[in-house]
N, C-alpha and C positions, 0 to 999 in steps of 0.2 A: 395399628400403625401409631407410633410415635408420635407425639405432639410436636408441629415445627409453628416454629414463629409467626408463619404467614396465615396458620387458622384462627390467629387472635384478630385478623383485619379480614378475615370471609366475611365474615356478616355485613361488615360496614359495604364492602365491592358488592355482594349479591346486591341489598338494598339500592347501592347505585345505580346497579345495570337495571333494576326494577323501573326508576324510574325516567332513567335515560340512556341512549342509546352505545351511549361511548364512555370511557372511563381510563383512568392513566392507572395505574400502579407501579409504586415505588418499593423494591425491599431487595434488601442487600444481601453476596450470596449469602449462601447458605441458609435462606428465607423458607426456600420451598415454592417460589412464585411457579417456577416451570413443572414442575408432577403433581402440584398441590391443587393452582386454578381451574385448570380444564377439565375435571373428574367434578368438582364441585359446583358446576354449572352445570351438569348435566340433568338436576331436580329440577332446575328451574320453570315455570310455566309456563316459559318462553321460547324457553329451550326444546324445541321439538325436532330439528336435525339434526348436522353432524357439526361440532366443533375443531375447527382449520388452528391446531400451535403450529406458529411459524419460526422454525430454527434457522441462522445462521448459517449452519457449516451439518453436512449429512452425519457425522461421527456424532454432535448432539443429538440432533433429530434421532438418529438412531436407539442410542444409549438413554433418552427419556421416555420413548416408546415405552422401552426394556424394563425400565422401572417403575413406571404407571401400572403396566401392567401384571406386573412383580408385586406390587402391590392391592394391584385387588384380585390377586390368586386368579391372574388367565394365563396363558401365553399368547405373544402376541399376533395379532391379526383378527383378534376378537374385537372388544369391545374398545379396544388400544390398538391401532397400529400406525405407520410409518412408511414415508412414500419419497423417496429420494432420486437424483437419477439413474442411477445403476442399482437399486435393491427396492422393495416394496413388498410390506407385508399389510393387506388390510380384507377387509373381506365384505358382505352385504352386512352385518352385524356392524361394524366399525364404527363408531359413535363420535370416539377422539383420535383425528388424524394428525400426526407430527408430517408435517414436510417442510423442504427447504421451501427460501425465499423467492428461490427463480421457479420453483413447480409451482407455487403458488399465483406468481406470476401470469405464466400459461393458462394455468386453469381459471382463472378471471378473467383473462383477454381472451377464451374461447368460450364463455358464457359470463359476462357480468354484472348477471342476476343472481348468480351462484347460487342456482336451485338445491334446497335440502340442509343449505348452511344456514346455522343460526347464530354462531359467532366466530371472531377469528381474532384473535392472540397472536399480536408481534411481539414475541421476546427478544430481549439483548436490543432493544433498537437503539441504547446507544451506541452501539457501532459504526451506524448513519451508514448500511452500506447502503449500494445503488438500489440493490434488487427492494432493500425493506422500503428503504424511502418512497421508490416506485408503488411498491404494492400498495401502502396507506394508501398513499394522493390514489392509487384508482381505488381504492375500499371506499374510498371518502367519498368520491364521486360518483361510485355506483349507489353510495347507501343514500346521496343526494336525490338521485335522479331515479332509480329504482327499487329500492332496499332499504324504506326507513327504519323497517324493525329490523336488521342485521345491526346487530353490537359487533362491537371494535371496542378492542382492549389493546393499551400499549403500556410493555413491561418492560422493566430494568432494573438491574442495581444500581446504575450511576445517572441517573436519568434530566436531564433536565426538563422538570415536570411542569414547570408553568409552560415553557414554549409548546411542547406537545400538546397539552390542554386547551391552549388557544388554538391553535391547530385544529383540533379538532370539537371546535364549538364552545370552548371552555367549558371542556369534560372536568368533572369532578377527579379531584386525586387524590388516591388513597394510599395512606405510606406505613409502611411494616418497619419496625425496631428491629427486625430481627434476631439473632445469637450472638450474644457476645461472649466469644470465648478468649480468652485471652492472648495477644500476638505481639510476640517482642522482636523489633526492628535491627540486626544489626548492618552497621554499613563499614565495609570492610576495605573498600576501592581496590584499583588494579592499579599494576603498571602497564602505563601507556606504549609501551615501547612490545609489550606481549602479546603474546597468539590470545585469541579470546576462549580459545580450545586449553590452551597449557593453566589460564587464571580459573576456568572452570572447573577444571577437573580436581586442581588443589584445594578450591574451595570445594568442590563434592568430597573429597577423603577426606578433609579437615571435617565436613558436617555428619559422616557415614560416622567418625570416630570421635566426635564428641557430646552429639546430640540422640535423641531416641527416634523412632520410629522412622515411616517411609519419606523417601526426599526426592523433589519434583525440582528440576534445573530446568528452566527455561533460557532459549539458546535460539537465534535471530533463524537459521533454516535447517534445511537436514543435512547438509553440506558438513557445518559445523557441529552438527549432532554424530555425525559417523566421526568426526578426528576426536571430536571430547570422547567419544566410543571408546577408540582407539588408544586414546592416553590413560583409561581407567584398565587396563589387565591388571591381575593377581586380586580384586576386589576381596574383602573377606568371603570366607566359604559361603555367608549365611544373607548373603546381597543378590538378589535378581534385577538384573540390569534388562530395562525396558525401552522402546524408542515408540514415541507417541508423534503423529502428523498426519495429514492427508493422505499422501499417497500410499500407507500402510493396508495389508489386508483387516479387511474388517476384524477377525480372529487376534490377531496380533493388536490392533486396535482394543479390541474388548482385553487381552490381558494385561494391558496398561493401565487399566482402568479398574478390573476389579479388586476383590481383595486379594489378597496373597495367600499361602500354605502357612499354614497356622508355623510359628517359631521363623517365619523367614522376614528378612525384609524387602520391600520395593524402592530401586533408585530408578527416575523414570526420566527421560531426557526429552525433555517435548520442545513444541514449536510454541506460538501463540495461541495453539488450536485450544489450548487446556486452558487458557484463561478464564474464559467462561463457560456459562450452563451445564459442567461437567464436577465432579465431586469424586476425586481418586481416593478411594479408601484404603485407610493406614497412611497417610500422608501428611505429617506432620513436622515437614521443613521444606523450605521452598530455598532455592539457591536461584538470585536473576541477574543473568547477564548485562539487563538495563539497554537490551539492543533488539528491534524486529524488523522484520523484513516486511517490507510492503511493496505491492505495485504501486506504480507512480507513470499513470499517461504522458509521456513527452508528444503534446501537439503537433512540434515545430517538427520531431522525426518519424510521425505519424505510428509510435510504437509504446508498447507499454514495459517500464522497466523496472528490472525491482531490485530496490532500493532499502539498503543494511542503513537503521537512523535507529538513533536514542528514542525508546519510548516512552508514550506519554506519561504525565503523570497518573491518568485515571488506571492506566494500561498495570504500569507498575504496584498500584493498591489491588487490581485484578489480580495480579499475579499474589500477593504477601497473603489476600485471604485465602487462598487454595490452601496454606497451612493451618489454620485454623478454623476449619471446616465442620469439623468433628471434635477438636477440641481443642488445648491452649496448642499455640504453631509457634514456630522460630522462621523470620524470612532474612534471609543472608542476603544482603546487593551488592553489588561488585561496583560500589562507587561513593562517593563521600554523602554523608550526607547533606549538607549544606546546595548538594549539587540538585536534590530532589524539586525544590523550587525552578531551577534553570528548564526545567523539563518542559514541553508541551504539554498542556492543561489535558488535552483530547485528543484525540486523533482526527482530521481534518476528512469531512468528511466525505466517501467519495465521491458524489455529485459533481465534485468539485474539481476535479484531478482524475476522473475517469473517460474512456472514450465511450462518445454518448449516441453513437452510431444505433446500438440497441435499442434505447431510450427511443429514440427520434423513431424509428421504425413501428416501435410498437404503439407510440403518441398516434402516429400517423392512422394506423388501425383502430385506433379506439376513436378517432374521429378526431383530434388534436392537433393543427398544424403545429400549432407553439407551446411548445411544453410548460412555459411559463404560465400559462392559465393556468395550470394543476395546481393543487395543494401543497406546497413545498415549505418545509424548516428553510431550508436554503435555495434556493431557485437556479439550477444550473445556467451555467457563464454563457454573456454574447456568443464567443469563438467558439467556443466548444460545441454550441447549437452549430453556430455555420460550417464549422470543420465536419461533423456528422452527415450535415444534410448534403456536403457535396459528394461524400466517399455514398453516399445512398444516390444517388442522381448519376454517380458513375457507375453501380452496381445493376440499374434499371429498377431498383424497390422504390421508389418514389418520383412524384414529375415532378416540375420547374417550382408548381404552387404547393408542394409537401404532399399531398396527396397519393395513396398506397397505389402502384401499380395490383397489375395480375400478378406479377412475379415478385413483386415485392411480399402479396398476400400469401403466395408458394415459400416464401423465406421465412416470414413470421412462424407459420405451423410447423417449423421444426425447433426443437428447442437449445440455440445452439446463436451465436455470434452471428451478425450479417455475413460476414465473408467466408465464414464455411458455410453457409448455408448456401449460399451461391454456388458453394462448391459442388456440395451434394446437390442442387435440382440440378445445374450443368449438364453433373457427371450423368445422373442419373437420364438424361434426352440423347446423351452420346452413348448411353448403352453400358456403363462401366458404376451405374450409382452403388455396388455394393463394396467395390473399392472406392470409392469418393467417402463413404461413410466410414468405413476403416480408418481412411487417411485422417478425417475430424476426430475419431477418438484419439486415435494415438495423441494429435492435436492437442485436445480436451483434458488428457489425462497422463501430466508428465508420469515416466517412468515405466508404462507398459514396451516391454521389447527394449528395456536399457535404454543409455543415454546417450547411445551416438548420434553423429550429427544426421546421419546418413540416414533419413526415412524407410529406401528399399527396405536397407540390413534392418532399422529395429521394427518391421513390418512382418518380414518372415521369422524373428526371433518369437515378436508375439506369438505368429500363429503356433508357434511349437512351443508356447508357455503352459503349464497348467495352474491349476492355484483359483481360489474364489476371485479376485481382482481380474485376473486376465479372462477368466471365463465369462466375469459380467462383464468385463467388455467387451467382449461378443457379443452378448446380447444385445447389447446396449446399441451396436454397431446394428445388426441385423433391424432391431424396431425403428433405426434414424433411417435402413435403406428402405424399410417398406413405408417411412412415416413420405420418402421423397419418390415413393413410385416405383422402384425397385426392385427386380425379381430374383428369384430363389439360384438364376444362374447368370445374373447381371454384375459379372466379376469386373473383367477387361486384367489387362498386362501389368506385369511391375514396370512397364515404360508409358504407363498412363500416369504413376504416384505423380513424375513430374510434371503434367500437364492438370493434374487437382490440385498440386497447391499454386500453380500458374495463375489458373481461377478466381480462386482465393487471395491471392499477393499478387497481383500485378506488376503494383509497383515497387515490390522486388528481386520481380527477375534480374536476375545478375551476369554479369557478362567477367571473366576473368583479366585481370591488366597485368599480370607477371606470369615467368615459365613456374614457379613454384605454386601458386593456385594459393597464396596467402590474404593476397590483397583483391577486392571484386569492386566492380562497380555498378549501380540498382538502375533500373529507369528511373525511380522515381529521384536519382541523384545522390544518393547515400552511401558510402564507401563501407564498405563491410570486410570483416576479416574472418580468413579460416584457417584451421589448425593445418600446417602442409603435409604432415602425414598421414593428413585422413583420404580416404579414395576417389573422394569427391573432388580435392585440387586438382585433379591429373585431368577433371571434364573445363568443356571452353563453357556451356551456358548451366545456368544453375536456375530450380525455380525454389524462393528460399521462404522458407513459413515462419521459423522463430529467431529471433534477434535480442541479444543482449548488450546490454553497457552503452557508452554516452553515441550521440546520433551519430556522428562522422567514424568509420572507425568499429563499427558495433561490431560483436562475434559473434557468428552463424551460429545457430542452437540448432538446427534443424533445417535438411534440406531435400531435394532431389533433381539429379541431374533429369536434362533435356535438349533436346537437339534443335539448332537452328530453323532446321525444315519447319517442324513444329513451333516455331515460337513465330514464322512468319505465317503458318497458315491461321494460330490464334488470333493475332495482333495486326496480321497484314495490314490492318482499315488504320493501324495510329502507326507505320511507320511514315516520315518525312523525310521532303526532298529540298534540297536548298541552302539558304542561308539558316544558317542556325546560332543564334546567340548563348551560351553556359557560362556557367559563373565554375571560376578552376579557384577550389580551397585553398594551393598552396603559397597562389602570387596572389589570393585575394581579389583576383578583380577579373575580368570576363574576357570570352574567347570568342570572335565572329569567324563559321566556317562555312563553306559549301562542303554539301556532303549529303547521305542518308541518316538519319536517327530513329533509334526509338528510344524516345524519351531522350535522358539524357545519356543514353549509350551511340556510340557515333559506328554504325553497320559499313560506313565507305568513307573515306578520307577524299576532303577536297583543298581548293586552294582556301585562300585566307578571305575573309567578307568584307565591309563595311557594312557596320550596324547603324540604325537609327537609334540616339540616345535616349530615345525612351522605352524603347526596349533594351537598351544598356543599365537605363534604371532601375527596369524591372527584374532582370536578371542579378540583378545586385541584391534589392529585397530578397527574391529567392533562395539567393545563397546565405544569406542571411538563416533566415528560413531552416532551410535544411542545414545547415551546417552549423548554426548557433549562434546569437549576440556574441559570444566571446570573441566573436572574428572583426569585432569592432576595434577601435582605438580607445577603449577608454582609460582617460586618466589614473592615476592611483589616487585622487580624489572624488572621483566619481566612482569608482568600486569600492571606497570607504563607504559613498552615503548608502550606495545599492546596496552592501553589508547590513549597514546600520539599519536601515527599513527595513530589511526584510527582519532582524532581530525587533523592532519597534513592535512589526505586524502581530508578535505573538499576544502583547498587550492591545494594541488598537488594527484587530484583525480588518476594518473600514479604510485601512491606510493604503493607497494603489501600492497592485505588487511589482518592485522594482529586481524579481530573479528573473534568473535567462526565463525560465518557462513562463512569468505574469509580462516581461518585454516581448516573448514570442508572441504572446496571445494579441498585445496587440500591435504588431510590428505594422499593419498597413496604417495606423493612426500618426506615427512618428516619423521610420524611417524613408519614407519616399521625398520628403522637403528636405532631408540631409543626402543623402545622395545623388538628388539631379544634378548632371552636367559632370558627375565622378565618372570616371571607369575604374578606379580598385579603389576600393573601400579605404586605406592606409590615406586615402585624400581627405575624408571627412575630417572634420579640426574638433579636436579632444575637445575644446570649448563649447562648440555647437553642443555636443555630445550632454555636456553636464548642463549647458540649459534646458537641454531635451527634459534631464532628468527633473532637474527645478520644475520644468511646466506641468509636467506630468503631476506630482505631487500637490503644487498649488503652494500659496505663502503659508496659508495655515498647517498644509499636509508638512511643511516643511521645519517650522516650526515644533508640531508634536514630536517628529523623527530626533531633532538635536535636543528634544526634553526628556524622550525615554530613550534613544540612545548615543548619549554625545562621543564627538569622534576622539575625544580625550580625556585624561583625568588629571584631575589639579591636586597635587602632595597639597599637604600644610606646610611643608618648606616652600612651596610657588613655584615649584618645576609642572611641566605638562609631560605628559607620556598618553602615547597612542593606543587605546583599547583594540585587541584584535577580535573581532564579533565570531571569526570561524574558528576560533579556538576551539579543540575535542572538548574541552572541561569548561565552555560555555565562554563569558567576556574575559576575557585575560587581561591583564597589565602586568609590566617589567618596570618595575621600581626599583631606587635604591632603598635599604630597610630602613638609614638615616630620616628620609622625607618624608616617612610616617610618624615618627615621634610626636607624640601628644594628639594621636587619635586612639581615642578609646571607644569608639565603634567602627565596625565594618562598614566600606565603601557600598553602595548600593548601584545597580540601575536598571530601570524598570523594576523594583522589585527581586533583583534577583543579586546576588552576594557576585561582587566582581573576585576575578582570581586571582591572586593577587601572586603574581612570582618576584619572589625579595632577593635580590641582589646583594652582596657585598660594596667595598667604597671601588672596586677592582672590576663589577658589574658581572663576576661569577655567581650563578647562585648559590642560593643558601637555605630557602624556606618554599614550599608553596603551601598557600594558605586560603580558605574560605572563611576564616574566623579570627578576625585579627586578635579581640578582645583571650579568644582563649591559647592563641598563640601567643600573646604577651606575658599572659601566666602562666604559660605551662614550660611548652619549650626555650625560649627565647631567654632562661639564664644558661643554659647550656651552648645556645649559639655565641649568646653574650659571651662568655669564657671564651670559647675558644678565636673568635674577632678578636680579643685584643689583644693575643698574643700575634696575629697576622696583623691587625692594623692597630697599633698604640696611640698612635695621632689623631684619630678619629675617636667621636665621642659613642660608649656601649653604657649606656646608664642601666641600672639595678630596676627602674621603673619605667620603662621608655612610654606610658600611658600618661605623665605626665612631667615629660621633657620637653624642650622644645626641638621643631624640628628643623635640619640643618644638611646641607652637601657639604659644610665646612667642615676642616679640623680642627680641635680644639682650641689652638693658637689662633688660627684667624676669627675661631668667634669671639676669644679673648680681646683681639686688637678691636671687633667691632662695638 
């Protein structure tokens, strides 16, 4: 085997883990850290189990297996193998096991002692997902309490290795130079106005035809991956066009990945998945769209959504090394470069921004009421704790003091989200758990059975799928129904789907408010939307599982009708009779009725109420709540500062968060002293509002915010213009080109190059710019010509870097 950069730093890491028990390692890709370290511990005289690599995402875990054991001439499930959730190759021999994050998980919360293990390898943890962060803090804690000789090693390329190190006892850190083969950057930008499918494909045929070898386009989802597909026909003869992501078959996945037929080449359209731990052979240009998709938990709509954002900057350097992997690379970015700075440093991690319902559940289990005891980089948020532990306390998995029920301990042993797992023991006590368990995959695994919305339909399309994907999920299905009790003839109806994800989503069941079936409304209050020509508008109840797009409003991804009868013999015990207080999104402000409800779906129309005002206030938080701070009055100076901090936060990430979702988290802190004694919101006084914000922030917080992002910029002529912080291309400003005369450097703030769009004396543009200094040399005698023939009056100097700067025309600076 070939010499990689990461055996020139074995010696120093074995010596470490010698003489202690934890150790951080640093090395950049193409180091070798992930097939290099786990084979090389296995001499060790310590080393007498089996060694736990923890991958990120199964397509790694898989394809490192693959290659370990590729390399020490086995196949795998020997002395290498790989344990995922739907595939698993290992055997009694199996020394070095690759599994995902959450199997790992499992298998330490159902023994952890972790008998037989002698060390475990987090790679990529700078990813900071839930599951890795999770697993350390219990690694940490079981090697505390019962496991001092179990090693813990945590790896990466982009690592932030002191924090980790202290973490974990202030481990020793060992860091690898790695390959440096040579990578040249070009930044080519897009128009803004273009499909991000039409800018990609031009730059893929611009790099197919002017560079060599295989080119890897990264592209925010698969959505976008099938239209850039589409805009690439007639390719040259000697191109194989590949789509790399998740929900690919394994097969299809591997030939993304390996090398090619000798004389051809690979263009490969992937997701994020290829960023890291993976190394596409023959790959040598990287095309980045500069954009990924993430989930992102909305609290306030108790749902997770995902969300098309600029990524980070680590993200971005992931992506340009996959070109020069193997040797000198070309990485193409579809955006300026001066823009690279404006980028997030990292990507935030999910701790942070995830629904921690799982979390809490499995704390609970290991004996934790407060997760904040653990070991944590970051210590997950107040709200997110208490939003978790109620959605558990209405599931029956936990009681009042956090503590695991019985059924809560039945939830944890399946390895799957609190709320399908609910689903499946339910189902499985009503006799039907081998359909419960179906309905979770399908759940679990967009794309088996198509993408309709209609669960039935992509239920029975599965079952008559073939294909290695659809087939492990079967299986996958059958070991989640025996894992919940479930017998080999424990089907039930396709008029039971709707009553599994009932289970699972309670809150929301939907009830239809038009004859077209466009518009629904949830118990738990949340307006949803569906396509009218799907089969499902024509039903009155709906039980609905997946939800996309902003909380008021969301579009049904996935449903299944069900009938009234059934929704009152599940729920009977929480329908209500009475007065009833709701908060109506369209006027803003609240509605007292007599009547039936459930939830906030109204079963019987009655007269009109008198409410108690403080249940008027509280139905006002609520709607708040579910339907969003934007339903506030606030100023357009109080959405400037909310702007400007949340752009501040990316430099002094300590600064309170003033977006919808950091005001949702703590909406019971603020909004109930502004709203007493309102009934529509449209009452509260825009002033109240921006002192909120003030108080919130503090003098000092208030302070930092107008030092790294002030709400304007001052020309050197003395005019002010208003920076817009949600500009696509980062802080923007609209100047006249006159009011910069005699700066010879670029504006800044926080660090980051403002944009500057130049204006004419007429306020038409003319320029946009991130480099003023090289826009004055370069282009700017060209604009300069052709201004004075449009404006004569006005001054266009030869050297405008050191003119003075002026809104006047030349006459009146004369006269002054």
């Amino acid at each position: 085997m070939a010499d990689l950069p990461i055996h020139a730093v074995l010696p120093v890491l074995l010596a470490a883990l010698r003489d202690a028990p934890n150790a951080v390692l640093v090395a950049p890709p193409g180091a070798g850290k992930t097939t290099a370290v786990a084979p090389a511990l296995l001499g060790e005289p310590w080393c007498t189990g089996q060694i736990l690599l923890l991958s990120p995402r199964r397509l790694a875990a898989r394809a490192a297996a693959e290659r370990m054991a590729q390399l020490a001439g086995e196949s795998v499930g020997g002395t290498i193998g790989y344990a995922t959730r739907m595939d698993s190759r290992q055997s009694a021999a199996t020394r070095v096991l690759v599994l995902t994050e959450g199997i790992f998980r499992n298998r330490i919360q159902a023994d952890p002692e972790l008998p037989g293990v002698s060390a475990v390898l987090f790679d990529e943890v700078h990813e900071r997902s839930l599951d890795s962060d999770f697993g350390l803090a219990l690694a940490l804690d079981a090697q505390g309490g019962l496991r001092p000789d179990l090693r813990l090693v945590a790896m990466s390329a982009t690592l932030d290795g002191a924090r980790f190190a202290a973490l974990m006892g202030d481990a020793p850190v060992v860091e690898s130079e790695g390959r440096s083969h040579p990578l040249t950057l070009r930044h080519i930008g897009r128009r803004a106005e273009a499909r991000i499918e039409d800018e990609m494909a031009a730059a893929i045929r611009r790099a197919l035809a002017e560079e060599a070898g295989g080119v890897l386009a990264f592209l925010p989802g698969v959505a976008e991956i099938e239209r850039t597909a589409e805009r690439l026909t007639g390719l040259p003869t000697d191109v194989d066009l590949h789509r790399l992501h998740g929900t690919l078959d394994p097969g299809a996945q591997r030939a993304a990945i390996a090398a090619g037929p000798a004389g051809r080449r690979k263009l490969v359209l992937a997701t994020s998945i290829a960023e890291t731990s993976l190394t596409l052979d023959g790959v040598r240009v990287v095309v980045d769209s500069g954009l990924a998709r993430r989930p992102r938990y909305d609290r306030a709509a108790g749902m997770t959504r995902l969300v098309t954002e600029r990524a980070s900057q680590a993200s971005v350097t992931q992506r340009a090394g996959r070109a020069a992997r193997q040797g000198p690379g070309v990485a193409i970015r579809l955006w300026e470069e001066a823009a690279t700075v404006g980028l997030p440093r990292f990507d935030p991690p999910e701790i942070l921004e995830a629904d921690l319902s799982p979390l809490m559940l499995d704390c609970a289990l290991w004996g934790v009421s407060d997760p904040r005891s653990l070991a944590w980089l970051d210590p997950p948020p107040d709200a997110a704790i208490a939003e978790a532990r109620g959605r558990l306390v209405t599931l029956g998995a936990i009681d009042g003091d956090g503590r695991p029920t019985r059924h809560g301990a039945q939830l944890a042993k399946l390895p799957m989200p609190p709320r399908l797992a609910h689903m499946l023991v339910e189902g499985g006590a009503r006799g039907w758990g081998r359909l419960a368990a179906q309905v979770a995959v399908l759940l679990s695994e967009r794309g088996l059975g198509g993408q309709d919305a209609d669960l039935e339909l992509r239920l029975r399309r599965w079952r008559g799928e073939r294909g290695q994907r659809a087939e492990s999920g079967r299986r996958l299905a059958e070991r989640w129904a025996k894992l919940a009790g479930g017998g080999a003839g424990d089907m039930g109806g396709d008029a039971e789907i709707g009553v599994c994800v009932a289970l699972a989503f309670p809150d929301r069941l939907s009830r239809r408010r038009g004859a077209d079936g466009a518009d629904w409304i949830s118990v738990g209050g949340r307006g949803f939307r569906l396509d009218p020509t799907s089969p499902l508008a024509r039903e009155e109840w709906l039980a609905v599982a997946e939800i996309q797009g902003v909380a008021q409003g969301a579009r049904i991804l996935s449903a299944a009708a069900i009938d009234f009868a059934t929704v009152e013999a599940l729920f009977g015990d929480r329908i209500e009779s009475g007065a009833h207080v709701s908060f109506d999104p369209a006027t803003r402000g609240v509605r007292a009725m007599q009547g039936r409800w459930l939830g906030a779906i109204q079963l019987a129309k009655g007269q009109d109420a008198k409410a108690d005002p403080q249940a008027i206030a509280v139905a006002l938080v609520e709607g708040v709540r579910l339907h969003g701070v934007d339903l506030l009055p606030w100023s357009e100076n109080a959405r400037s500062l909310r702007r400007r901090a949340g752009f501040a936060r990316r430099s002094a990430p300590e600064l309170p968060d003033l977006s919808d979702e950091g005001l949702a988290a703590t909406l019971d802190q603020w909004l109930p002293p502004l709203v007493a004694g309102k009934r529509r919101l449209s009452d509260v006084e825009g002033a109240a509002l921006s002192g909120t914000l003030d108080a919130l922030l503090g003098w000092e917080g208030r302070k930092r915010v107008d030092s790294l992002a002030p709400a304007d910029f001052a020309s050197p002529a003395g005019s002010h213009h208003a920076i817009d912080y949600e500009a696509d291309a980062g802080p923007t400003v609209t100047v006249r080109v006159q009011a910069l005369f005699g700066l010879a450097t670029h504006p800044m703030v926080a660090g980051v190059p403002l944009v500057l769009s130049l204006t004419s004396p007429a306020g038409r543009p003319i320029q946009t710019t991130r480099d003023l200094p090289g826009f004055w040399a370069g282009s700017w005698h060209a604009v300069a010509k052709e201004m004075r023939g449009r404006y004569p009056r006005h001054p266009w100097p030869d050297d405008p870097a050191a003119a003075n700067a002026t809104l006047r025309t030349k006459k009146a600076d004369a006269r002054r």
